[in-house]
C-alpha positions as CSV (number, residue, x, y, z in Angstrom):
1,X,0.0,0.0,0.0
2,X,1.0,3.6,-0.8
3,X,2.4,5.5,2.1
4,X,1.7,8.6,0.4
5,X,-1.2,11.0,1.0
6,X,-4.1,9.8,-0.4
7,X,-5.5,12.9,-0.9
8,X,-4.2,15.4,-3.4
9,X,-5.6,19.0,-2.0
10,X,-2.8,18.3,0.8
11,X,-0.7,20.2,-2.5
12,X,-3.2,23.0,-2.1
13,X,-1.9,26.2,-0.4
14,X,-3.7,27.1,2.1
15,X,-6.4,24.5,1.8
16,X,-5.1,21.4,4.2
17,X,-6.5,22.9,7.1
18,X,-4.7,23.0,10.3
19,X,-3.1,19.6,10.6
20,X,-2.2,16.3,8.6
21,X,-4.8,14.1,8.5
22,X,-7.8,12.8,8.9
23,X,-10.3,15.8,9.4
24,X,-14.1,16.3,10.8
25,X,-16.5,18.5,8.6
26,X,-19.9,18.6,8.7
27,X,-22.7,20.0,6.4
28,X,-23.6,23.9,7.4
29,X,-26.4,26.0,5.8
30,X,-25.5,29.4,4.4
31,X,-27.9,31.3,6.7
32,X,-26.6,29.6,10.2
33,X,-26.4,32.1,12.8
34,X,-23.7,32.6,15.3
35,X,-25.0,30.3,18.1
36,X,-25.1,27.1,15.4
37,X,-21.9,28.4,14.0
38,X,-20.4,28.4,17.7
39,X,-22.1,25.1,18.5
40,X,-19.8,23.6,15.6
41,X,-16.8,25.5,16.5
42,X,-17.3,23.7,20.0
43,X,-17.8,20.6,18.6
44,X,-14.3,20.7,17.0
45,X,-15.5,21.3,13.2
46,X,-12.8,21.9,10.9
47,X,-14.6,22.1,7.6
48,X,-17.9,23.1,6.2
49,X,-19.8,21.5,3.3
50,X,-22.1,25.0,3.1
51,X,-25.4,24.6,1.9
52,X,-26.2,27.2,-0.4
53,X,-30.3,28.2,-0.1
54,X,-30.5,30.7,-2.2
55,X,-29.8,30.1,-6.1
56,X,-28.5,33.8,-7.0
57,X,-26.0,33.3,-3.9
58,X,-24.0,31.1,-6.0
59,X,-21.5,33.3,-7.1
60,X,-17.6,33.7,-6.4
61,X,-17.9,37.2,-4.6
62,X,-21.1,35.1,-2.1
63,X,-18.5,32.1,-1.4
64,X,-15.4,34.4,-0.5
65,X,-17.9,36.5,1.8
66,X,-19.1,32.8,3.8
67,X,-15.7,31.5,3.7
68,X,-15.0,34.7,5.8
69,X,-17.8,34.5,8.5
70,X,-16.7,30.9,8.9
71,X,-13.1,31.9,9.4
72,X,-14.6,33.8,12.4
73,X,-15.2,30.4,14.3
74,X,-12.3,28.5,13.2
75,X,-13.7,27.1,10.1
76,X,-12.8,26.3,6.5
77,X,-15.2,25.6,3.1
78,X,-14.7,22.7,1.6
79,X,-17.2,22.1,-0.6
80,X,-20.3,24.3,-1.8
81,X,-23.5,22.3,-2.2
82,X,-25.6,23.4,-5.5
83,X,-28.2,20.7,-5.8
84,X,-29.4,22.7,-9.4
85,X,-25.6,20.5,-10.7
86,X,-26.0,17.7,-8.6
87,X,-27.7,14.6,-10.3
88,X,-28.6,16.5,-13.4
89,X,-31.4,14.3,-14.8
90,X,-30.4,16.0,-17.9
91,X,-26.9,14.8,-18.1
92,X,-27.1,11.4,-17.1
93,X,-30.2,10.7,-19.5
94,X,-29.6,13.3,-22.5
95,X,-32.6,15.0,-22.2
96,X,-33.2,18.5,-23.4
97,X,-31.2,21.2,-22.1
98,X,-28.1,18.9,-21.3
99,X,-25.4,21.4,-22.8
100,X,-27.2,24.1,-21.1
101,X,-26.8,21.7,-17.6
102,X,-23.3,20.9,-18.6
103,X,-22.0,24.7,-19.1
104,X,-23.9,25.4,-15.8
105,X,-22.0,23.1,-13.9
106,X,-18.7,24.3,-15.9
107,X,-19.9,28.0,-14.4
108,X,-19.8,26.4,-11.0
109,X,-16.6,25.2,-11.0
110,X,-15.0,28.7,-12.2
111,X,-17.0,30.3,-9.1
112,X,-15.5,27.6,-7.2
113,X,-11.9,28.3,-8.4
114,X,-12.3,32.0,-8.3
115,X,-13.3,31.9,-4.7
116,X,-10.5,29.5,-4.0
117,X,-12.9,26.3,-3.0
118,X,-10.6,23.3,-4.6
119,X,-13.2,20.6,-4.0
120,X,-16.5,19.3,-5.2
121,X,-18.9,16.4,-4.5
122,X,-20.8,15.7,-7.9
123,X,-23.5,12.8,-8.0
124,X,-24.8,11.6,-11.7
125,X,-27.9,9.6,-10.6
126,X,-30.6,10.2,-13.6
127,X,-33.8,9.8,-10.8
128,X,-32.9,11.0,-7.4
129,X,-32.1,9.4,-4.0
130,X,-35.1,6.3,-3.2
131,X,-35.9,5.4,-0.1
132,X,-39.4,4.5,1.7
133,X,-39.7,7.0,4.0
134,X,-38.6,6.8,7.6
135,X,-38.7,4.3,10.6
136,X,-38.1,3.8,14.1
137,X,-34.4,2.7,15.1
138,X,-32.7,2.4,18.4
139,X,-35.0,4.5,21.2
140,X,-37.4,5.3,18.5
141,X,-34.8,7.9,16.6
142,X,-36.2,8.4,12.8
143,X,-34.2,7.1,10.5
144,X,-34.6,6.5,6.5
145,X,-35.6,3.1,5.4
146,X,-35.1,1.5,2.5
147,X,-37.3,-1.4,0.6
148,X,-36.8,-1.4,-3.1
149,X,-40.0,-3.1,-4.1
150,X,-41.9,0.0,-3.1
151,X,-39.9,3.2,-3.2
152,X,-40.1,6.3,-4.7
153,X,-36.7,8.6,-5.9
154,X,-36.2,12.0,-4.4
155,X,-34.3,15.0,-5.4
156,X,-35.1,19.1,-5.5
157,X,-38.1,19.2,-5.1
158,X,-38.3,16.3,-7.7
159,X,-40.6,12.8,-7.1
160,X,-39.5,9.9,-9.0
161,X,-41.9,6.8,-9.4
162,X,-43.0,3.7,-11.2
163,X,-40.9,0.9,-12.8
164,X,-40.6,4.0,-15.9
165,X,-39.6,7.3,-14.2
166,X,-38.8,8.8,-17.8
167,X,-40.8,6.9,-19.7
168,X,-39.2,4.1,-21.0
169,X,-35.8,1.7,-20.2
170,X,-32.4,3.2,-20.7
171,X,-29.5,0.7,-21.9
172,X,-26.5,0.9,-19.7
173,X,-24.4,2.0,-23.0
174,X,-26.6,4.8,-22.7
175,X,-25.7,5.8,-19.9
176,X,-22.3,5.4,-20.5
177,X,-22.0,7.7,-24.1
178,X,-23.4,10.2,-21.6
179,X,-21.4,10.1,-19.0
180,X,-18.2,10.5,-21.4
181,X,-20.2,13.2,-23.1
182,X,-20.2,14.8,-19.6
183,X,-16.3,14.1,-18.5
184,X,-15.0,15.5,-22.0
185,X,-17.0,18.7,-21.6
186,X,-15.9,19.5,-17.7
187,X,-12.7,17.9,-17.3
188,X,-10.4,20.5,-19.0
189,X,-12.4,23.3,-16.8
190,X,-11.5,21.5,-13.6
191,X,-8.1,21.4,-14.5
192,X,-8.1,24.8,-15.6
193,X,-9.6,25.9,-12.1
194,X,-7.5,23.8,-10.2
195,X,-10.8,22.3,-8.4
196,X,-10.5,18.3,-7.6
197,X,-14.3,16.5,-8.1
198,X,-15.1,13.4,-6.0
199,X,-17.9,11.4,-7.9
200,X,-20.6,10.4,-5.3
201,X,-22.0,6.4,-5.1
202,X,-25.4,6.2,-6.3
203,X,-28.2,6.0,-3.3
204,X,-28.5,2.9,-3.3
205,X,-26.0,1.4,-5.8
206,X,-26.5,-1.5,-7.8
207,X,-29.8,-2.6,-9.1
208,X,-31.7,-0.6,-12.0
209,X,-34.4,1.8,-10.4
210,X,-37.2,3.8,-12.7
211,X,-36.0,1.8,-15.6
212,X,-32.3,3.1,-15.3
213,X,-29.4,1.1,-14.5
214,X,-26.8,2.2,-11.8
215,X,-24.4,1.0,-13.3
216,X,-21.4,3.7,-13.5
217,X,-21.5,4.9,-9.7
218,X,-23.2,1.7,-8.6
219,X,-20.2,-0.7,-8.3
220,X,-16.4,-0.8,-7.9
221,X,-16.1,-1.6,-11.8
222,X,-17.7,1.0,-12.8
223,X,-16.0,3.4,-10.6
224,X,-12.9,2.2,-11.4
225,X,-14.0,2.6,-16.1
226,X,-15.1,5.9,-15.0
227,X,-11.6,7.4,-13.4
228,X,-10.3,5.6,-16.4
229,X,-12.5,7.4,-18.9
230,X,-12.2,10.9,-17.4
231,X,-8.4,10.0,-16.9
232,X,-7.5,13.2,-15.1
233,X,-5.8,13.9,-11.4
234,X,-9.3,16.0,-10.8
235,X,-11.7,13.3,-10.6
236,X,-11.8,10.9,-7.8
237,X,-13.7,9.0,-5.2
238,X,-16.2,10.9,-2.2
239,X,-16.6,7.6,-0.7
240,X,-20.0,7.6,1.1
241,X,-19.6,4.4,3.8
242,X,-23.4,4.2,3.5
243,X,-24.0,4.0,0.0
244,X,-21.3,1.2,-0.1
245,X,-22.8,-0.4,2.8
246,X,-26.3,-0.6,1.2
247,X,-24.8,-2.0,-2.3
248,X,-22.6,-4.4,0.0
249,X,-19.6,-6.9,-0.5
250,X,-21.9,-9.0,-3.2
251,X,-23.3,-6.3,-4.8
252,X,-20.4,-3.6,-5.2
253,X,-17.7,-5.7,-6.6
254,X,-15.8,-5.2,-3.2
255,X,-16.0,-4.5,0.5
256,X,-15.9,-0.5,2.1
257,X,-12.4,-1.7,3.4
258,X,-11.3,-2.9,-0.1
259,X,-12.8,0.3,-1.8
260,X,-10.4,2.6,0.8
261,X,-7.4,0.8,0.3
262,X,-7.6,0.8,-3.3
263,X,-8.2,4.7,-4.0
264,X,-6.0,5.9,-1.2
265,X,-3.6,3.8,-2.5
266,X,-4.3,5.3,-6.4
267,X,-4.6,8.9,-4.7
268,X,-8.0,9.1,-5.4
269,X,-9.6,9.3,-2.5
270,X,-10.9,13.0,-2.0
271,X,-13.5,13.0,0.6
272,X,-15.5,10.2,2.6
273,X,-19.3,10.6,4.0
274,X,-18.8,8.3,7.5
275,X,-22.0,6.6,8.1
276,X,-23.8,3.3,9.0
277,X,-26.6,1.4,7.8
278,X,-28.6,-2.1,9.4
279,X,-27.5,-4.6,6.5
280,X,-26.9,-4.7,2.5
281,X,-29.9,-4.9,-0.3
282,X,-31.5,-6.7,-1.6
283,X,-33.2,-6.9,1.9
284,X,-35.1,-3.3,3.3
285,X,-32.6,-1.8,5.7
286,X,-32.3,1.2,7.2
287,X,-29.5,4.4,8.2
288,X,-28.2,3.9,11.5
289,X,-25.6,5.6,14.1
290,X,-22.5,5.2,13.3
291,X,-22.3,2.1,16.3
292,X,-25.3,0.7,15.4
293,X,-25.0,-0.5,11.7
294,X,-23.7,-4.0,10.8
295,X,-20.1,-2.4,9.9
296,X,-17.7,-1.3,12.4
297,X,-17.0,1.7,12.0
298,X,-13.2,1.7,14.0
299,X,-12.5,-0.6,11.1
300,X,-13.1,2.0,8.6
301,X,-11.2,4.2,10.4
302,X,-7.9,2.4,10.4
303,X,-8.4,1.6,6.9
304,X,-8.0,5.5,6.5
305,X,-5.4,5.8,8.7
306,X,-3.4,3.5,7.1
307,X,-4.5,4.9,3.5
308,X,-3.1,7.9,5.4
309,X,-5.8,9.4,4.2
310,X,-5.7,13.8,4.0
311,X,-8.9,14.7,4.1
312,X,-12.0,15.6,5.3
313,X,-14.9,13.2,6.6
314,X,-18.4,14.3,7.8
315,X,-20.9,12.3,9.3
316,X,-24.2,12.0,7.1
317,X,-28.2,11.0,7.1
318,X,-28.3,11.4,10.7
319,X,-31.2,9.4,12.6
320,X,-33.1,12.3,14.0
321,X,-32.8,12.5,17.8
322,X,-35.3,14.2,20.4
323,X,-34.1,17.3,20.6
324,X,-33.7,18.6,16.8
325,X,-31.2,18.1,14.7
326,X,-28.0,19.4,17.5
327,X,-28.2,16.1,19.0
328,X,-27.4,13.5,16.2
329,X,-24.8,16.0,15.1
330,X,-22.9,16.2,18.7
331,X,-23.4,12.5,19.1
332,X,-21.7,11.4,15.9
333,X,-18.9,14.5,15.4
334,X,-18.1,13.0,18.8
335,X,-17.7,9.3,18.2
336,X,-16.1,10.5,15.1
337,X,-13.5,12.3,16.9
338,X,-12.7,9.5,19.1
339,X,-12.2,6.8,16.5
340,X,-10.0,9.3,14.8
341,X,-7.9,9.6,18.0
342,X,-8.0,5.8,18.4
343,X,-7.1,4.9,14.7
344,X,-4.0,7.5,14.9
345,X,-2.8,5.8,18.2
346,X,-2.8,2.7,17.0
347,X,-0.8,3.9,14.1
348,X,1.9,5.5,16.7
349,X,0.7,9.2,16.2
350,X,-0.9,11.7,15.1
């Protein structure tokens, strides 16, 4: 295995944060006011995945002015969430309007650049996240559940449904021409901007939803044809546990463990959404905390560790405690922080 950093914005001046390493992020919404920005700054937050809410705020002069507020309490952007570029429909199924899609996201990634935000979380599912709605889990926390005989797909304000979402079967070629279509049209811009884009699992992975496959971000194989079809040092891996936890061993080509070692050890291993579910498809399952899933989660860890992973990971799909949101957040940035102590340990330091 590599025992160089596996992730290249280390190279990045000014953008590896305060110390070598794994590093704790969470997501934080663009209007967050000082006591929720405090609250993360206490928790030990190092980075923020902001969450833009308004569409004309997506601009370069809008991200320098939240990267300086957050500087205020000790904290970095990492990433800026624009959900209008994120699963483009469009894109991934050629349907009218693509190129105007395409240049959009291209318009993003020069904001990005401009403002000095070298990293970007891009997902290319053609009909939303599905899921089933939401359960009970341990002391009656809500939690998304999962049974692919009856879901529906969910994105923007979108509602996917039916064994057709877009009216008829797509071929996985299809999908395929598209996605190179895609790559050849944004790659030279990231390079150009010097931002670094980690390609997102589909949610779930693996079997064919709405009458479209998931078949490029819905297995190891396909990740691995797709970094060799975009072919650049700007595309990698934003490894969400979950995702690869509901696809599982059988279904993703490999194990989570497997899937770290191998991009760390390629260097393509950009960013990593640490989080648990109850067991893989093709039974229902459903998101868990971090301890409570049928992974564990200090194995993960080391796996990083020794990947010597440089990066940021953020917990995600938090079960919803009493309390509000605060809760969930405190309770896995905490166990977080404690596996990261215990992984570097074991490894003889920091």
């Amino acid at each position: 295995m590599t025992t160089t950093a596996s992730c290249p914005l280390r190279a990045v001046p000014g953008y590896a944060g305060s110390h070598p390493g794994i590093q704790i992020g969470t997501y934080v919404p663009s209007d967050a006011d000082d006591d929720d920005l405090k609250f993360l700054q206490q928790l030990g937050v190092e980075w923020a995945m902001l969450i833009v809410k308004d569409p004309t705020h997506h601009t370069a002069e809008h991200y320098r002015a939240f990267g300086r507020r957050l500087a205020e309490y000790g904290i970095q952007i990492y990433r800026v969430a624009n959900h209008s570029v994120h699963n483009m429909e469009q894109v991934t199924l050629n349907l009218p309007g693509r190129d105007e899609k395409i240049e959009e996201f291209c318009t993003f990634l020069r904001n990005l650049g401009a403002a000095g935000i070298r990293y970007n979380t891009y997902a290319h599912m053609g009909n939303g996240i599905w899921s089933t709605g939401a359960t009970e889990g341990r002391g009656g926390v809500h939690a998304r559940v999962l049974d692919i005989t009856h879901a529906k797909g969910h994105w923007n304000g979108q509602v996917f449904q039916g064994e057709l979402t877009h009216g008829r079967e797509y071929s996985e070629d299809e999908l395929w021409d598209n996605y190179a279509y895609f790559i050849r049209k944004v790659m030279r811009v990231a390079e150009d901007e010097g931002v670094y884009v980690g390609f997102h699992p589909d949610d779930p992975p693996v079997y064919a939803l709405g009458g479209i496959p998931r078949c490029i971000f819905g297995n190891f194989a396909g990740y691995q044809r797709a970094l060799e079809i975009a072919d650049s040092p700007n595309f990698g891996v934003c490894l969400c546990v979950g995702c690869w936890l509901e696809g599982g061993k059988v279904g993703m080509g490999c194990d989570v463990i497997q899937a770290v070692q191998h991009f760390g050890a390629q260097g393509k291993l950009f960013k990593v959404h640490f989080r648990n579910v109850s067991n893989p498809m093709p039974a229902p399952w459903q998101e868990t905390f971090i301890d409570d899933g049928y992974q564990d989660m200090h194995r993960v860890m080391q796996a990083l560790r020794a990947a010597n992973f440089d990066g940021c990971i953020i917990p995600d799909h938090i079960p919803q405690m009493v309390g509000g949101s605060g809760p969930g957040l405190a309770y896995s940035i905490g166990y977080m922080r404690a596996l990261v102590q215990a992984a570097n340990n074991e490894a003889g330091g920091a």
